[in-house]
N, C-alpha and C positions, 0 to 999 in steps of 0.2 A: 423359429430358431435358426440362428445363423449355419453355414456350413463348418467353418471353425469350432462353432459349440459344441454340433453333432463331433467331430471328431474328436475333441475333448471329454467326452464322455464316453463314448468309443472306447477310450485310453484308459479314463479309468475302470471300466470293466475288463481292461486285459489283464493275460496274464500270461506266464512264460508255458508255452503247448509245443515241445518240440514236434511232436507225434502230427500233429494236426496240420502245420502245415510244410510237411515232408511229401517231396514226388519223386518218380521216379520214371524212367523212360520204356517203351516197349517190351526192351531186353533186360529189365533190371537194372541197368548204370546209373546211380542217383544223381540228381540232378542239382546245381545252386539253386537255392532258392532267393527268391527278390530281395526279400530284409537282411539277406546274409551279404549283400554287398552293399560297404560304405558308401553314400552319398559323397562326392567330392563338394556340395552347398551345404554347409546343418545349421542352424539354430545355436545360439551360443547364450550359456548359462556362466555368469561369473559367483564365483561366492570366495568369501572373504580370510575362513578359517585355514585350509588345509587342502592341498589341492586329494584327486582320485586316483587311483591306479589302477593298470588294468586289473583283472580277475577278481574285483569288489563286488560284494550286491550293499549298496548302500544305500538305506534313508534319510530321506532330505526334507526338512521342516522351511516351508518360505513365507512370505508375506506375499497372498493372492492378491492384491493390488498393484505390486509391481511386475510381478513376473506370470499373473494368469496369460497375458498375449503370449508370450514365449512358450507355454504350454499347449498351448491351442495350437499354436504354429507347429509344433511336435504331432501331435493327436493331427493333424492333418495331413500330415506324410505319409508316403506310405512304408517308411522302415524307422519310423520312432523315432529317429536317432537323437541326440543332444549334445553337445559341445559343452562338456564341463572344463572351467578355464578360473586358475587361482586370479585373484587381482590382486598391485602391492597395497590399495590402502585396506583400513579396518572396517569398511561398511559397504556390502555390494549392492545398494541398493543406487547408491551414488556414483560407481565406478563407469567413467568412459572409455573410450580405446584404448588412451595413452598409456589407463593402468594395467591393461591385459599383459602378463606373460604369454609367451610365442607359443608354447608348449602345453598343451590340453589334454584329457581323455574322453574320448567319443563313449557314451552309454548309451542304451537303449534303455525306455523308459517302459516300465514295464505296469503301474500302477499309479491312480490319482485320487487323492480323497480330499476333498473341502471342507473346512469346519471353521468357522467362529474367525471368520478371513483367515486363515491361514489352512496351506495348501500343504499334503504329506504326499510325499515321491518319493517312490522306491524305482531307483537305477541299477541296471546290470553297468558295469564298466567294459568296456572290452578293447578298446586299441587307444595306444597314442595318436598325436593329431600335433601340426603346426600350423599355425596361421599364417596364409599364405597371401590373401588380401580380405581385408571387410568388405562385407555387402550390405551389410546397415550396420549404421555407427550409431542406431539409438535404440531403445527396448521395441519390437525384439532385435538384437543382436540377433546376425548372422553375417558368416566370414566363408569366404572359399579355401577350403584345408585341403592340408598334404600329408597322408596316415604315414605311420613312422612303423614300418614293420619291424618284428627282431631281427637285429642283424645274423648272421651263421658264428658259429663258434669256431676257433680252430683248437682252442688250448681247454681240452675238455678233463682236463688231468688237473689243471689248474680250479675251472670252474666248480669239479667236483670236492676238493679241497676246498673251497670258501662255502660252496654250498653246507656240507658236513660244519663247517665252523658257525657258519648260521644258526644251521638246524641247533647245535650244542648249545649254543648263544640262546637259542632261544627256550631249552629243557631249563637250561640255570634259571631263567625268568618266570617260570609258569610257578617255580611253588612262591614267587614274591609276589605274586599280582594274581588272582585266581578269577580277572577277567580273561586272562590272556589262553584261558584253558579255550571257552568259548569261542574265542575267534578262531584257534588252530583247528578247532572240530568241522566248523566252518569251510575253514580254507582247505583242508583234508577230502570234505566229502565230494568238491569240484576238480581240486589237481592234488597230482602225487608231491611225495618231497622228493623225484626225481624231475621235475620242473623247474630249472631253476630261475628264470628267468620271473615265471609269477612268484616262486619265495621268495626271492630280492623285494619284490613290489611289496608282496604279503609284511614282511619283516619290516619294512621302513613302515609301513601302516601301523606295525603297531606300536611305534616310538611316540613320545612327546615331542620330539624333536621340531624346531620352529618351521613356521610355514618356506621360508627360504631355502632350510636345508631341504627338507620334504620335498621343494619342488628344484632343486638341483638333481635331487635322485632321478626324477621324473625326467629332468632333461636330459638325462647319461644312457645313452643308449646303447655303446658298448658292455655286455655283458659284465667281463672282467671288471672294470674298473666299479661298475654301478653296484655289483655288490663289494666294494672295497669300501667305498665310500657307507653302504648299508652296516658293515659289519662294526663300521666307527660307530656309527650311532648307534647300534645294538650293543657296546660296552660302554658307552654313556648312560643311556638307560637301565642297565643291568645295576652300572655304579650307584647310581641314583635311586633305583628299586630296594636296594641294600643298605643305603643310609637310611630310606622311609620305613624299613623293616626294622632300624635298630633303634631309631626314635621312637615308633611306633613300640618296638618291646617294652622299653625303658618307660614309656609313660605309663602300659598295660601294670605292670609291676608294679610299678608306684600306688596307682589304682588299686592295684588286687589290693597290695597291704595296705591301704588306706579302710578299703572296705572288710577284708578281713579282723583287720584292729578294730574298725567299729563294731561286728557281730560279737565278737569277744566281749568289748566291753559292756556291751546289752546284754549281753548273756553272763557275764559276772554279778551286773548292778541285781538281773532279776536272780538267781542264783543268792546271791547276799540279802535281796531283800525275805527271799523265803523263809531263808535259818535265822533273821532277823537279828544278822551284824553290820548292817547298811540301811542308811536312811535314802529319803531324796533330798534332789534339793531345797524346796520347803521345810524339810525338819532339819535340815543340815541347819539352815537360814537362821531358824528360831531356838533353836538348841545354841550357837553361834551367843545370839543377842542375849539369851537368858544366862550363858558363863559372864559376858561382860557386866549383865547387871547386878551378878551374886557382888561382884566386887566395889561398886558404888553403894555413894549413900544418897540414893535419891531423897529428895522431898516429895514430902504427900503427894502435890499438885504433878509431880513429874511421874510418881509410882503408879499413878491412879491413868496417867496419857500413856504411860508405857503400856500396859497392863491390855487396855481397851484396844490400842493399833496392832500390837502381839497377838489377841484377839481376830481382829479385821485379817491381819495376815495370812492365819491360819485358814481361813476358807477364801480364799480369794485366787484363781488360778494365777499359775506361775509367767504365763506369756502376758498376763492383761495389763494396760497400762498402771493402774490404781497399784498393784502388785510390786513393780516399780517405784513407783512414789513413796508407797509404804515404806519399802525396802530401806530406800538411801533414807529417809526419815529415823526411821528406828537404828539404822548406821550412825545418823549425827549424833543422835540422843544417846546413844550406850559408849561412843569414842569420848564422850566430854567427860573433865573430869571431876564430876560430882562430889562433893565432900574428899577430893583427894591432894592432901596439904603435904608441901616439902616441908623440913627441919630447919626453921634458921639457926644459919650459925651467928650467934650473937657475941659475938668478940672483938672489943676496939681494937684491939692489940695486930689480929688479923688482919681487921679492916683498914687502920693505917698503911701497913706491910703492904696490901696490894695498891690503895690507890697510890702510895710515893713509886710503886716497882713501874705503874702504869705510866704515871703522867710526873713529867719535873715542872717545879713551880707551883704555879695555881695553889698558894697555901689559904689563901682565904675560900678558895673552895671548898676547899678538904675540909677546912673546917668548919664550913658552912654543913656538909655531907654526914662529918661524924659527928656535931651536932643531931643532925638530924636521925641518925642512927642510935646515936645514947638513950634521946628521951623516947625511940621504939622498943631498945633492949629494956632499956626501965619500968614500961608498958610490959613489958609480955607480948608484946606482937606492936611487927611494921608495917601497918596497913590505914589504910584510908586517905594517903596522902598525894599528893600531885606535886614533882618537882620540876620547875621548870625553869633547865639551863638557856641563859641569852648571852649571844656574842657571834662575834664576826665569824665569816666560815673560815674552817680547818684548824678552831682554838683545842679541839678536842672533846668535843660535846657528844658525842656519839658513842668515843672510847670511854669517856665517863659514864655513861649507863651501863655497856657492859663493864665496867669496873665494881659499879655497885650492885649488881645481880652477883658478881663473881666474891665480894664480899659477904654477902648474905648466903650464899649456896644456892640462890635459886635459878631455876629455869629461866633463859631471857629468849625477848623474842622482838622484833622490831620489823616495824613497817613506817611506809612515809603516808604522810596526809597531804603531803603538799600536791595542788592541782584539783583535791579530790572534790565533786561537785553533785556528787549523788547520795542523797541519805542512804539509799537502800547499798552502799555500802560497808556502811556502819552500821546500821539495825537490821541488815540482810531482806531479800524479796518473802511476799509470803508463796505458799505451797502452791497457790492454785496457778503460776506462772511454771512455764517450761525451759527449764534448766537454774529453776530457784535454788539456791543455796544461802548458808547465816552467813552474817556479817562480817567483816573483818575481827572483830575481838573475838568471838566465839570462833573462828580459826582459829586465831590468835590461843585460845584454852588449847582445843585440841592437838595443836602441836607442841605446845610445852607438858602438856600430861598432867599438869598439879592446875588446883586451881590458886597460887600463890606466884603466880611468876610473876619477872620483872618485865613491865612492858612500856618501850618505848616508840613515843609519835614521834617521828622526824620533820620538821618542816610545818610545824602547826600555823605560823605565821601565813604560811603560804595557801590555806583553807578556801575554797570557793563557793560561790554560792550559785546558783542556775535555777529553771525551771522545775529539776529533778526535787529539790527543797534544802534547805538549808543543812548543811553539813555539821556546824558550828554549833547549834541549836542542837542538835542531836549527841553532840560532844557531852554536853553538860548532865544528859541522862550518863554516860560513863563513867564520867570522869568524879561527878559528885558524888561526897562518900556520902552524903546524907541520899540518896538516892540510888546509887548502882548497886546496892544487895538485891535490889527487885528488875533487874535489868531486864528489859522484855524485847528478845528477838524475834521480827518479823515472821521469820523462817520456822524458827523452836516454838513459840507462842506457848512458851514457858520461861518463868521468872529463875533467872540464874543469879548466880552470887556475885558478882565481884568487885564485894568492897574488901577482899583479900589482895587483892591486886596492885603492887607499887608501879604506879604510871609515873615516867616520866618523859620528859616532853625537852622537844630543842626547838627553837627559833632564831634568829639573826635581829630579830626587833618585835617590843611589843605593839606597836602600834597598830597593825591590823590584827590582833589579837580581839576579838569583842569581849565589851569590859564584863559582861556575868562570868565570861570562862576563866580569865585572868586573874579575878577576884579571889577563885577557887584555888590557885595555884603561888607554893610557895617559891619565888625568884631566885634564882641563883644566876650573876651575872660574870659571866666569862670576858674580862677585855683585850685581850691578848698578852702575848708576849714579846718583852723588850730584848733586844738584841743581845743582851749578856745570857736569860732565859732561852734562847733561840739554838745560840751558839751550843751550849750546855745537850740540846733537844736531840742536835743533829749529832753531838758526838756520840750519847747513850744512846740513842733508839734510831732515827733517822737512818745514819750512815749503816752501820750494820745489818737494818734490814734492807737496804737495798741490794749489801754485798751479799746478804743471804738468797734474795733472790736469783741472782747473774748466778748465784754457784758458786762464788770466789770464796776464798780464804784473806780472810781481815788484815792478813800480814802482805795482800797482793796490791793494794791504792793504798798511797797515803795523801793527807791532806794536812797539813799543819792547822793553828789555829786562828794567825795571819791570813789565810787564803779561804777559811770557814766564816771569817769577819768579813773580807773582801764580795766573798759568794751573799752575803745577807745582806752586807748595806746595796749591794748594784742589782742583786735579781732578785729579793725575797725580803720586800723593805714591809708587804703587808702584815696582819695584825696577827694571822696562824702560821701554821708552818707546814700548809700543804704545797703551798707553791717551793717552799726550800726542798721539799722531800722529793719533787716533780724536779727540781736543777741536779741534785742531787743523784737521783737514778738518770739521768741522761748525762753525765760524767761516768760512771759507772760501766755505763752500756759503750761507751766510747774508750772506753778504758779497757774493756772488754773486748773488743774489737782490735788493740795493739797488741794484747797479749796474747789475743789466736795468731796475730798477722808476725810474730817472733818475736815481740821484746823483750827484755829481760825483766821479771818482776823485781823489788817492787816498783811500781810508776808511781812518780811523783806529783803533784799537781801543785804549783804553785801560784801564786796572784796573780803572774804574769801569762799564766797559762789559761786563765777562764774563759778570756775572749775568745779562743781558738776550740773552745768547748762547749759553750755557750751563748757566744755571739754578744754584739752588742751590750751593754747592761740595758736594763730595763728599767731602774729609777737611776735618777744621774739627784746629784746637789739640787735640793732646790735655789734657783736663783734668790742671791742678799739682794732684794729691791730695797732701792732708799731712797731721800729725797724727802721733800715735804710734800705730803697727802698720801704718804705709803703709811701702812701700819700692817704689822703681824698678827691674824687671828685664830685661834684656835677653833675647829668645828668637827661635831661627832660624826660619822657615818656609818653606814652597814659594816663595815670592812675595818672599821677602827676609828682613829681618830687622825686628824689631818690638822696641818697650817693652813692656813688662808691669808693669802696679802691683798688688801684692800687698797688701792688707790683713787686717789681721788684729783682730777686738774682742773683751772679752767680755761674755756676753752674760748671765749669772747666777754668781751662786754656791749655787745649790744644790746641786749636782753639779758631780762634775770629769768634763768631756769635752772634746773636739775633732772638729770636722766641719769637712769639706770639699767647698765650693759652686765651682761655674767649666766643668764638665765636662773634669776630668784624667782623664789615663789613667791606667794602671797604674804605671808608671815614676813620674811626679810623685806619685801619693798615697804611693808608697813614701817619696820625698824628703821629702815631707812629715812621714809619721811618723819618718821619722830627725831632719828638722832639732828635730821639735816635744821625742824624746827627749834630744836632744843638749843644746837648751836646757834641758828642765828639770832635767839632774841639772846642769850647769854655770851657775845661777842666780846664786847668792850668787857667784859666782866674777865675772862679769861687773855685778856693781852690783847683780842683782835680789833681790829677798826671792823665800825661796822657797816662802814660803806662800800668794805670787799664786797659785801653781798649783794648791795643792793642793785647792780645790774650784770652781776657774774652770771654767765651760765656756769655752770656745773657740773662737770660727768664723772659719773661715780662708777668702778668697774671691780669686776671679782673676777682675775684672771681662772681659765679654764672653765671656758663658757660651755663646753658641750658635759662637765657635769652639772646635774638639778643641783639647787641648793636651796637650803628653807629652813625656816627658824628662828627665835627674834635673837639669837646668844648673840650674836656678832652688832648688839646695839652700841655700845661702846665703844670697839672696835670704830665704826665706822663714823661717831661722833669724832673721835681721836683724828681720825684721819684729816677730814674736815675743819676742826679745828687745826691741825699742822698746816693745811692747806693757807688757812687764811693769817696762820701768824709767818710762813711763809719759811717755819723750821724742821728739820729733822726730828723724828723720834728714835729713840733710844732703841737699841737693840731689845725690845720688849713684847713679849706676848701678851695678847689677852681675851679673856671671855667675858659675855655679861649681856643682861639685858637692859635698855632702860628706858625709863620711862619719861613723860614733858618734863618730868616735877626736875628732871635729872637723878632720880633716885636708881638705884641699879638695883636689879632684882633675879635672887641663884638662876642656877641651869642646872644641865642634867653631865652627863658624860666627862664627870673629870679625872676619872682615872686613863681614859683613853685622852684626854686632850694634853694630860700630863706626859703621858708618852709616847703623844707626836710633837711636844717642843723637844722633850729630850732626842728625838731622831732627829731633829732640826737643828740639835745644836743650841738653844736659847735656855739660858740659866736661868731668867728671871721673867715673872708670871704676875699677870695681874687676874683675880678670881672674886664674884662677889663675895662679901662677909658670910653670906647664908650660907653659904660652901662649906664653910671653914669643917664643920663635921665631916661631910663627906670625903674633905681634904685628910684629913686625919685618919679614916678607917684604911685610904691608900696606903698598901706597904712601906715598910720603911726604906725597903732598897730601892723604890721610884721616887721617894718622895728628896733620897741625897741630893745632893748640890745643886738644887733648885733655892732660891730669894723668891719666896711669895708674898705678895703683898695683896692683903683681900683689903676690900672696897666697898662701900654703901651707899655712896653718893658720887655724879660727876667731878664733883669736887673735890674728891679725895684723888682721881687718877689724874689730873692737870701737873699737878708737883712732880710728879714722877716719868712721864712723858717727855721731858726733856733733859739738857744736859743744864747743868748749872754754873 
């Protein structure tokens, strides 16, 4: 065993023995003893938190790997002593010279214990210390110090006045902090509270005050001052003790009555449950379920699931999952509404009343609608039927459903299918998944409360299909009335009713419709409205609800009906009248904005005024192309109906071809190669030479290439053009539709109440349409059909005569 070790062990078996090693000389005059004079070489201990002060006995927790040498170098002196020295940074195991404060306290080390690597030291504190030079600048640390005795007092009148402010400072703290008792007993049994010099020390010890301030105290050796600066941070701490006393009340309180409200209410529940006027919640639950079921009329199969899960409930504890499950189960099944029917009100008279209050125009709707209403009143009930409104967005397909629930008195309820790509949300997941719920329709029940409401698909056109399973295909279990009285929810896995249920359905076009669902469904086809309809839209309903929203008074905008025709044809030329209601409130809101900003109502808006309100227009004239190989055509879209000018040049004769620019589909470039064959073997027949063709190229174009276009209508059209091309004439200011065939035979289309009135927005009187038409010509109103010259058709040969001027 080294000598070091023995000495370090030595140390830790001491202990503080004044008695023992006290001398005394021949005569009695005691003597210093060796450990009672400082070494001017010690050992030096940095640590990181808080520096010492003298009159401490303090414990010190370390890491025996770093600082066991520094120990041993202690244990081998003969007066103990150590150099406890703050450092600035936060970890003293890494601290070199440069971070040592000048200003230290010399302790004697009075006890050592090892354990588990880490070392516990208990230090006496007892004087300041400067460092005066290093004597090793690596562990162990040792410096040669300069002790810093107390200075003498002069102003002892003064000191005793801070001293007393102290002492005061610190009675206010001990009932906030009932550690602070413990140290003062402490600091009590070694020195008086007429010491001032150690209650300065004492007092700043027992602050939170940061290690900086702590060792500023340390470095003030003037009495006076050191407890001035002490007495600051003892009313820091004081303040500070006293907000954590008031937060600390505050949260206690809350607490208490937190917990007191809960002993109460356990003591009520059990109290109630004694005298047995309180249930738990288990019989609350099934008491609940059994008032809702007194009021339905279940069927068998549902009486007989209730009945049995009611059952399961009853003994199943209340925290288990299964209990849960049960729970929101028997919640779906007692909310739905079982045998419970609203009262139609069955009256044309009513029913008229609101659909005209709702919607202007649209009379073949309506009458499509109270049709369909009449032969339900005449039935005794409106049910089993599918109506399905199509046309362009923002005709009003939406406010017709709720028109016709609002007709009948029933409950309506509406959701969108567009996008939707999961079965399981239409027939809902079953139970054994976690966070299973039914279907969209059986929501659909439960919020409207009757099992008769009016339920509208939005968007069915728009239906998908994915991995999840077909959407579409699960439609058909709903929506069929020979089928949906047994409608079987995933979720429910009971058969519910709803061939009570008036579905109706919007789209924008059938054609991704699949043809079983469509079959089911009776058509009602919305084509918009024309511009004197439009006009009419935004004076009744339009204009007023937007002034209704700003908050304005109807007498505050005015818009004449010159500047409401100007507002249509330039910003709001499509086939609804959502985009007019959208120019519309942004006039409004700008209108709104001069009248906060001071002007005098009312404001005016004239023709001239739109651009500065609206910007730009948005449709302008379509350009009058003419010339020979132009022709005007009529073609249907999502959006309505549209003109098409068809040109046609050529463009060499080196070679004979034909190309086609525009971005058609498949169906139009077919139309195209038939009209282009048609024309050329019946050339000479029709006026042309037929040697135009034989080594023309050709290029055929459908201005406004970045939209799709597809369809065979425009066959005639584009034979027309073709033939103009090679007779080398103008065509008449003339529209036309049609498909046709080698033979030259023209054959109907679809879309001609919408291709009717986009010639009329174009301006073109006179229409050419196949003969097959002629019907659906005629069901179109009589006010689109005015001052239109139609001239229907059945062979190419009947549109040549007319094609030109004579």
């Amino acid at each position: 065993m080294t000598e070091s070790e023995n000495a370090l062990d030595s140390l830790s078996a001491a202990t503080i023995d004044n008695d023992a090693d006290s001398h005394s000389d021949h005569d009695g005059t005691p003597l210093a003893r060796a450990r009672d004079v400082l070494p001017p070489l010690i050992p030096l201990l940095p640590v990181a938190a808080r520096p010492f002060f003298p009159g401490q006995a303090v414990p010190l927790l370390m890491d025996a790997r770093h600082w066991a040498s520094t120990l041993r170098t202690v244990g081998a002196s003969e007066h103990r002593i150590l150099g406890v020295i703050l450092v600035k940074n936060d970890i003293s195991e890494v601290a070199i010279t440069d971070d040592f404060y000048t200003v230290g306290t010399a302790c004697r080390v009075h006890r050592v214990h090892e354990s588990d690597g880490k070392m516990q030291v208990l230090v006496e504190c007892l004087q300041r210390f400067s460092i005066e030079q290093f004597i090793k600048s690596k562990t162990p640390f040792s410096a040669q110090v300069r002790y810093l005795p107390e200075p003498p007092t002069y102003e002892e009148n003064e000191v005793k006045a801070y001293a007393m402010a102290v002492i005061n400072t610190i009675k206010e703290l001990l009932p906030l902090n009932p550690l602070y008792v413990e140290e003062l007993r402490m600091f009590l049994d070694r020195f008086g509270p007429d010491d001032p010099s150690h209650l300065a020390d004492f007092a700043a010890s027992l602050t939170t005050s940061t290690k900086q301030q702590l060792q500023e105290v340390l470095e003030t050796l003037p009495l006076l001052k050191r407890m001035e600066k002490v007495l600051v941070l003892l009313h820091n701490e004081l303040e500070l003790a006293r907000a954590q006393q008031t937060i600390r009340q505050s949260v206690e309180e809350r607490m208490q009555k937190q917990q007191r409200d809960f002993f109460l209410r356990e003591q009520l529940k059990v109290i109630q449950k004694e005298l047995g006027i309180a249930k738990d919640d288990r019989t609350a639950e099934l008491d609940k379920f059994k008032q809702r079921i007194a009021k339905l009329t279940l069927t068998e199969e549902a009486n007989k699931r209730v009945t049995e899960e009611l059952d399961k409930m009853a003994i199943l504890e209340t925290g288990s999952p299964e209990y849960a499950v049960t729970r929101n189960y028997l919640d779906w099944i007692t909310l739905l509404p079982w045998g419970q029917l609203s009262k139609d009100k069955l009256d044309l008279k009513r029913a008229r009343r609101i659909l005209d209050r709702d919607h202007y125009g649209l009379e073949d709707v309506k009458a499509r609608i109270i049709e369909f209403l009449a032969v339900g009143m005449m039935k005794g009930a409106i049910a089993g039927s599918i109506l399905l409104l199509v046309g362009p967005p923002g005709v009003g397909k939406t406010s017709i459903g709720r028109s016709i629930a609002a007709a009948l008195g029933r409950q309506f309820y509406r959701f969108s299918v567009g996008g939707i790509r999961d079965e399981a949300e239409i027939k809902g997941h079953r139970r054994t998944y976690i966070g299973a719920m039914p279907g969209k329709f059986l929501q659909a029940m439960k919020d409207a409360g009757t099992a008769n409401p009016v339920i509208m698909l939005d968007e069915i056109d728009k239906i998908g299909a994915s991995y999840h399973g077909d959407p579409a295909s699960s439609l058909l279990e709903v929506l069929d009335p020979e089928q949906n009285q047994d409608f079987l929810d995933h979720y429910l896995d009971l058969r519910f009713d709803l061939s009570k249920v008036l579905f109706v359905c919007t789209a924008n076009q059938t054609d991704s419709i699949p043809g079983p669902l469509l079959d089911r469904m009776e058509v009602i086809s919305l084509s918009g409205y024309i511009a004197e309809e439009k006009l009419a839209i935004a004076k009744k309903y339009l204009l007023p609800r937007q002034l209704d929203k700003a908050g304005l008074d109807r007498e505050k905008i005015k818009l004449d009906t010159a500047t409401l025709r100007a507002l249509i044809d330039g910003y709001a030329r499509d086939a609804g009248v959502r985009r007019l209601e959208k120019q519309l409130g942004k006039i409004v809101r700008k209108s709104t904005v001069k009248l906060l900003d001071g002007s005098e109502p009312p404001i005016r808006i004239n023709t001239d005024d739109l651009q500065a309100y609206l910007g730009s227009p948005v449709f302008r004239d379509e350009r009058k192309l003419s010339g020979p190989g132009v022709v005007t055509g009529l073609a249907w879209t999502a959006m309505g109906g549209a003109t098409l000018s068809i040109e046609a040049v050529r463009i060499h004769e080196l070679t004979r071809g034909f190309k086609l620019t525009g971005q058609l589909g498949e169906v139009m470039k077919e139309s195209a190669d038939i009209a282009y064959s048609y024309i050329l073997s019946h050339a000479a027949e029709f006026g042309a030479e037929r040697r135009f063709f034989e080594n023309a190229f050709i290029h055929l174009h459908v201005p406004a290439g970045a939209t799709p276009k597809d369809g065979p209508s425009a066959g005639i059209t584009i034979a027309s053009a073709l033939l103009s091309l090679a007779r080398n004439e103008s065509v008449r200011r003339i529209a036309m539709t049609g498909e046709i065939t080698l033979t030259g035979a023209v054959f109907p289309i679809g879309g001609v109440r919408e291709k009717l009135i986009a010639a009329r927005r174009a301006g073109i009187k006179e229409v050419l349409l196949p003969d097959d038409n002629r019907g659906e010509y005629e069901e179109v109103p009589e006010h689109l059909r005015t001052g239109f010259t139609v001239h229907f058709v059945k062979r190419f040969t009947d549109v040549v005569p007319l094609l030109f001027k004579h």
